[in-house]
N, C-alpha and C positions, 0 to 999 in steps of 0.2 A: 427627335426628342430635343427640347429645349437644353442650352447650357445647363442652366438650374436643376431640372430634374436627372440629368446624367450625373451632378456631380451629386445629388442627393442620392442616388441610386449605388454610386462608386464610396459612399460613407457609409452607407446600410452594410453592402456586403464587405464592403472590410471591416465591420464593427463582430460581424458574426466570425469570420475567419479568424479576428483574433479572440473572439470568444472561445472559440473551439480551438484555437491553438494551433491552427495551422502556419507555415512556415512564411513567412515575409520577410523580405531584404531587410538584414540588418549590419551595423560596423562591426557586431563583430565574429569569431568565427567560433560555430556553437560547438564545435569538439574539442574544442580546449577551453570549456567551462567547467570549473571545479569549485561544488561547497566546501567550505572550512567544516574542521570539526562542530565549530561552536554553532553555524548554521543548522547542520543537520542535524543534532543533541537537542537544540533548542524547545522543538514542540515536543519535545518526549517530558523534557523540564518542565513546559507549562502545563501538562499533563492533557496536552491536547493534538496527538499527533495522530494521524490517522494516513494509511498505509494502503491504497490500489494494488494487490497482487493482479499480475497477469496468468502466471503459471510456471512454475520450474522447468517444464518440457516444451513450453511455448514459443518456438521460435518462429512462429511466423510474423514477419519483420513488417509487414501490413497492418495485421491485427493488433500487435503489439503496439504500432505507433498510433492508432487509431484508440484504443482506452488511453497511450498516455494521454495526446491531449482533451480527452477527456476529464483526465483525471488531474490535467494540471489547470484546467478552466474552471472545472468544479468546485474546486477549493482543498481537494487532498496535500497533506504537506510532503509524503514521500511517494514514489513510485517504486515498485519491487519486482523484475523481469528478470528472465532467465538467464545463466551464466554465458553470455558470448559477446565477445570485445565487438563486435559487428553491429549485434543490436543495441548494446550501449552506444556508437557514434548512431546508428539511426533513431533512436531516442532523441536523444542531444542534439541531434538537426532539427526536430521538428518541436521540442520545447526549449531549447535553448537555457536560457538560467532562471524557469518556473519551478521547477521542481527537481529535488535532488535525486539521485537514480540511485537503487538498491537492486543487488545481482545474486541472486538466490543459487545454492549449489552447494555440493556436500566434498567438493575438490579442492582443497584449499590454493593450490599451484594454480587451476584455471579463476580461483578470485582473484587473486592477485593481479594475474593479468587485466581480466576487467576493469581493475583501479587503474592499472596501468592505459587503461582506455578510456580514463576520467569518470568512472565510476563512482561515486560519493559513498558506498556504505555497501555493506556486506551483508550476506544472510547465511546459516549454515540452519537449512530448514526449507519449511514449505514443502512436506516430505508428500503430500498428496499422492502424487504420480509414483512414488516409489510402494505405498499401501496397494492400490491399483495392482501391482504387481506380483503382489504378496511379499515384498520388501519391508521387515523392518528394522529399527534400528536401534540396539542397545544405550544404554547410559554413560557406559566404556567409551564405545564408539562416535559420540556426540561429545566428550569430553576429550579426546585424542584429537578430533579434528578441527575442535575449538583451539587448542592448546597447537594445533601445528600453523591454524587461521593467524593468531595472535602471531607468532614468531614470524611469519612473511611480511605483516601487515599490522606493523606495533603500534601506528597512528590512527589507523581508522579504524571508526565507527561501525562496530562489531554485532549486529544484533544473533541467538541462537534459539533455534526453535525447542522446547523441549516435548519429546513424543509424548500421545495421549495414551501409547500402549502400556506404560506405565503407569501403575499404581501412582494417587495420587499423593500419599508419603513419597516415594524414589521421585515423583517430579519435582518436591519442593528440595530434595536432597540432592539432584541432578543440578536444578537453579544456581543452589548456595555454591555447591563445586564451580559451575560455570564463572558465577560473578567473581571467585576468588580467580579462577583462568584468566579473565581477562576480557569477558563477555561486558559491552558497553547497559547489552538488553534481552530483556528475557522474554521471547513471543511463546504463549501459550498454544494450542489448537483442539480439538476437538473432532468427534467419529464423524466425517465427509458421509457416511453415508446412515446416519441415525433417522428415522421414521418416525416423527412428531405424532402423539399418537390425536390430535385433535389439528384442525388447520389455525388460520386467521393468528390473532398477536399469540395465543398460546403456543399453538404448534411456534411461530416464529422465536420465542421464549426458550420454549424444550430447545430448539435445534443451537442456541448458543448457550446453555444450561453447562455443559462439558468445560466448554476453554474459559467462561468467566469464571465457573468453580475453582478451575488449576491459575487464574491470574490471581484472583483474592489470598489465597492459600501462598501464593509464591508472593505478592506482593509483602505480606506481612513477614519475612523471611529472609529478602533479600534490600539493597540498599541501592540498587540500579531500577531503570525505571521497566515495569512490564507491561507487556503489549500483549491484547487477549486478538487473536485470530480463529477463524471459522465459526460461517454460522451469523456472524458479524450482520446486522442491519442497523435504519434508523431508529428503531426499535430498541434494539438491543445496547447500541453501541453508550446511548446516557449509563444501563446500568453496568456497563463493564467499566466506564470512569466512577461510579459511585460506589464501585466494591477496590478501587485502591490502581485501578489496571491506567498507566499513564499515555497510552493512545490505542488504535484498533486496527485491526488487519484485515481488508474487503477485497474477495476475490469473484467469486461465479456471480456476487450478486450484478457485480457491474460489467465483466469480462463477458459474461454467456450473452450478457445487451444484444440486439440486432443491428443497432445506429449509432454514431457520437451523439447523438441528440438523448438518446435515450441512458447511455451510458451517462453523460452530463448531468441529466436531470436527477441520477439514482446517487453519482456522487456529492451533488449539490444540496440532497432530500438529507443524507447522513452526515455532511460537514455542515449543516443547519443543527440539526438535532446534535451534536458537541457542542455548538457555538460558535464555529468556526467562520470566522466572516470572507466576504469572497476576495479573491485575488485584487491584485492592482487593478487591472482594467474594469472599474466597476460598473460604469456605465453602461459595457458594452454586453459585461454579463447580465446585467439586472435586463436587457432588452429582451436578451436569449430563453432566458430563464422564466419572463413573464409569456413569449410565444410558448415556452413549453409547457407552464403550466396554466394558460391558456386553452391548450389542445386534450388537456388531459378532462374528462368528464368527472373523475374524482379525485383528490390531494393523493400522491405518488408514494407507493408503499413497497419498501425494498425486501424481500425475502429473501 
């Protein structure tokens, strides 16, 4: 091969690595990167934040860094993984200072730590896998561990999930409590396992129908910003900001993926439809992004 075309060839594939976010020599050392409060606040303020859940019970430290950089090439403004100081420093090697890291878990002693492993933000939610189980979890008991979260952890950025097993009166009364607790944000969700009774944009409608109804209802109640979760598509996600909800929380749509590529293209399809413009490296995404939906036979539709 010619000079010319090896070093054309050495610019293509580093244009995609850092599209996808994989790790390159950098000065500086990515486990001692920490957002500010104001950083991580910020897209909830512009009421444009949108949130890649991996899973609460997800530790596999593979898959898990495989949607991040996904989800930091895409254009998502937070990532949201499972409670373990482990996978927070594996995060944090492979996106470095793209996206701020949020550590889901109902422990308030094992978040703390997390922070303490440069964790950017907290969750006390994402109860999926505890449903799964026959686990639920009172409004008592979401307000105790808010309220113990806050006392470890008086500076950071506190988001709380409020259960869908309540009534939607006790969610918006659960909220008002939280926000007075000390809760930065209030994540809605909805029934993980609801039966759209039609497919296509309906069906995809019904199944985010639950958590935008409890954001509308909480948003006009509370004075923090709320975040509607599950169910969550490009579809859905414009009208969960047009009923009051300040960003959105996307889990199996993009986590169940097969590929980064695919993963990519699902987070890049719904931080489009917010208005979410892509990351710094534009260039190198706009290249990615045109091979991807290139290969696709129709415009990419997130369920």
């Amino acid at each position: 091969l010619s000079s010319t075309t090896m070093m054309m060839t050495s610019i293509s594939l580093k244009a995609v690595m850092l599209a996808l976010g994989l790790c390159v020599a950098t000065a500086y050392n990515p486990i001692k990167i920490k957002f500010s409060r104001k950083a991580v606040m910020a897209p909830f303020h512009n009421k444009k934040a949108f949130k890649v859940i991996t899973g609460l019970d997800n530790f596999d430290e593979e898959h898990v860094c495989q949607v991040a950089k996904a989800a930091a090439a895409g254009g998502a403004t937070h990532l949201d993984i499972a409670c373990s100081p482990e996978l927070v420093r594996a995060v944090r090697e492979v996106t470095g200072s793209s996206i701020p890291i949020c550590v889901s878990g109902v422990d308030p002693s094992a978040l703390a730590d997390c922070v303490g492993a440069w964790a950017d933000m907290v969750e006390i939610g994402n109860f999926d896998s505890f449903y799964e189980k026959g686990v639920t979890f009172s409004a008592r008991q979401v307000l105790e561990m808010t309220k113990e979260t806050r006392s470890l952890l008086p500076y950071t950025p506190m988001s709380v999930t409020v259960p869908h097993t309540l009534s939607l009166e006790d969610q918006v009364k659960l909220a008002e409590e939280l926000a007075e607790a000390g809760a930065d944000i209030i994540q809605t969700e909805g029934k993980v396992s609801i039966s759209p009774s039609a497919p296509g944009i309906q069906g995809t409608i019904e199944k985010a129908a639950p958590t935008i109804a409890a954001a509308s209802a909480i948003a006009k109640s509370v004075d923090v910003p709320v975040m509607a979760a599950s169910g969550i598509s490009s579809i859905t996600a414009p009208l969960a900001l047009s009923v009051g909800s300040s960003g959105i929380g996307v889990g199996s749509a993009v986590s169940k993926l097969n590929s980064e590529v695919e993963m990519f293209a699902a987070v890049r399809a719904i931080a489009e439809a917010m208005g979410i413009a892509p990351p710094p490296i534009e260039s190198d995404l706009e290249v990615l992004d045109a091979a991807v939906r290139a290969s696709l036979k129709e415009p990419l539709q997130v369920v």
